[in-house]
C-alpha positions in Angstrom: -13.4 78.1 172.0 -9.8 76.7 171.3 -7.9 79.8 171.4 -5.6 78.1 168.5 -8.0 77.7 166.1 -6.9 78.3 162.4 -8.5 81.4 160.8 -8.3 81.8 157.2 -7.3 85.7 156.1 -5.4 87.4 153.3 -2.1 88.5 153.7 -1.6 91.6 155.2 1.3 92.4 152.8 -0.1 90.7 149.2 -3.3 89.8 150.1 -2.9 86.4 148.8 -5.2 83.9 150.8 -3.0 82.5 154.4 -4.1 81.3 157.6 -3.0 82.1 161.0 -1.1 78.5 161.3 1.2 80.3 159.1 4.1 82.4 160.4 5.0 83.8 157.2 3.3 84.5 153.9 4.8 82.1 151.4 4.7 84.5 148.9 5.9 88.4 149.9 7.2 86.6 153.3 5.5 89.0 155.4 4.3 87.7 158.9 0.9 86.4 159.2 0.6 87.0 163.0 1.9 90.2 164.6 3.9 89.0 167.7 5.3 92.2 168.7 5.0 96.1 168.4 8.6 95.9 167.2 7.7 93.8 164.3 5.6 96.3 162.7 7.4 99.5 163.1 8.9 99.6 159.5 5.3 99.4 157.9 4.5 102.4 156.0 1.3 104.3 156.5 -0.2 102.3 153.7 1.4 98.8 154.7 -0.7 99.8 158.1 -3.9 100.4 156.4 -3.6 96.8 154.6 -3.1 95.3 157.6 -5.6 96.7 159.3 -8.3 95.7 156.6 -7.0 92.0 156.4 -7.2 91.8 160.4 -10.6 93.0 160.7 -12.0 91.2 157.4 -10.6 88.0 159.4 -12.5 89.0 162.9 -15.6 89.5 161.1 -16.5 85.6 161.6 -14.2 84.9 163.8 -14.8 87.2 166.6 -12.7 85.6 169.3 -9.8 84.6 167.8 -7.1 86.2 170.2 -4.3 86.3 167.6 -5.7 88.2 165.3 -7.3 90.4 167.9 -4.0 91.1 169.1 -2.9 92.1 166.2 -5.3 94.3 164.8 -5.0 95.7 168.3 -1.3 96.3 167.7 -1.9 98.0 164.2 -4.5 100.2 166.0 -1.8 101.3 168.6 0.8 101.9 165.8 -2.0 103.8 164.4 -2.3 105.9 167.2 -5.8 104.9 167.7 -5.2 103.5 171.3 -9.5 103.5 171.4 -9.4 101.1 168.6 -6.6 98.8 170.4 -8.4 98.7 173.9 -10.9 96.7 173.1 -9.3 94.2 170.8 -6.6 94.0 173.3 -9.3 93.3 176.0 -10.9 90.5 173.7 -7.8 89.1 173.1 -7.2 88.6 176.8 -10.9 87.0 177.8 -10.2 84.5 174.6 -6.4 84.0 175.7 -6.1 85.1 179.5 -2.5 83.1 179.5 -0.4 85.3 177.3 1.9 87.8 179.0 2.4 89.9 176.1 -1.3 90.4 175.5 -1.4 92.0 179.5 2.0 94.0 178.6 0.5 95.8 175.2 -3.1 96.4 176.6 -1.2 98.4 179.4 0.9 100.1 176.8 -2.4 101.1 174.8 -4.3 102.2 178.3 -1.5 105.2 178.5 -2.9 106.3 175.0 0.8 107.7 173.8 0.9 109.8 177.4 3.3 110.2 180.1 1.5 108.1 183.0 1.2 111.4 185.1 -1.1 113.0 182.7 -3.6 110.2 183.3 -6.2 109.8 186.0 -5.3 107.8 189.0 -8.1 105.2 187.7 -6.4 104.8 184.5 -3.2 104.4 186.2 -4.6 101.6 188.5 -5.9 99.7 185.6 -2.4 99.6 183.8 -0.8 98.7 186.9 -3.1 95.5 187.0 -1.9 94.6 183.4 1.5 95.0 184.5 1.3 92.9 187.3 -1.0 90.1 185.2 1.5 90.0 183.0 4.4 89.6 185.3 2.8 86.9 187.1 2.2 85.4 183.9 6.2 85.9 182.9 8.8 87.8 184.3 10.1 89.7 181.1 12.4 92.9 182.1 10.3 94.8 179.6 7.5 94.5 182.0 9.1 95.4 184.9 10.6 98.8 183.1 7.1 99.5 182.3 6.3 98.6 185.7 
């Protein structure tokens, strides 16, 4: 599957019909595609919820779309619901294995909102491989402070 494939959704924000080739909504100006944690941290509860919904009305038939898997993931991790985000994350990595950020966030969601010493050793190992995907992908500082 072409991992850039066009997927037609409604706007998290208005709900007025988009597509992922979009950056932002044309009409509320919201972005179509989350491309970072830090983009989403102003969204109310609510704002969330809508998101949510419009991300995983769009995966319904398109199942391996990694950019809207990533960010439904991301919702879920705002959300708190770092079960949810594993496994989108995870699908968004098998459909898109050369994206740095996808490695970066699915290690973010595998500490579930702990400190990593509260984790087992396992779990710890498995982040650490993100990490080090993701670095060898890109060498961002963010990863490395993760890291």
């Amino acid at each position: 599957m072409n991992y850039k494939e066009v997927v037609n959704l409604k706007c998290p924000g208005c709900g007025a019909p988009v597509n992922t080739q979009l950056t932002n909504c044309p009409y509320c100006n919201r972005e179509i595609i989350i491309s970072s944690y830090g983009s989403i941290e102003s969204l109310t509860p609510l704002e969330l919820n809508k998101s949510l919904l419009a991300y995983r009305q769009a995966l319904q038939d398109n199942t391996d779309n990694p950019d809207v898997n990533f960010s439904a993931g991301i919702c879920f991790m705002k959300s708190r619901l770092y079960d949810n985000a594993i496994p989108l994350l995870d699908k968004a990595i098998s459909s898109n294995p050369f994206n740095a950020d996808y490695y970066f966030y699915r290690a973010c969601a595998g500490l579930k909102g702990k400190m990593p010493f509260l984790l087992t050793r396992k779990d710890v190992d498995k982040i650490e491989e993100f990490i080090v995907a993701g670095i060898a992908l890109e060498q961002k500082p963010i990863y490395y402070y993760l890291y």
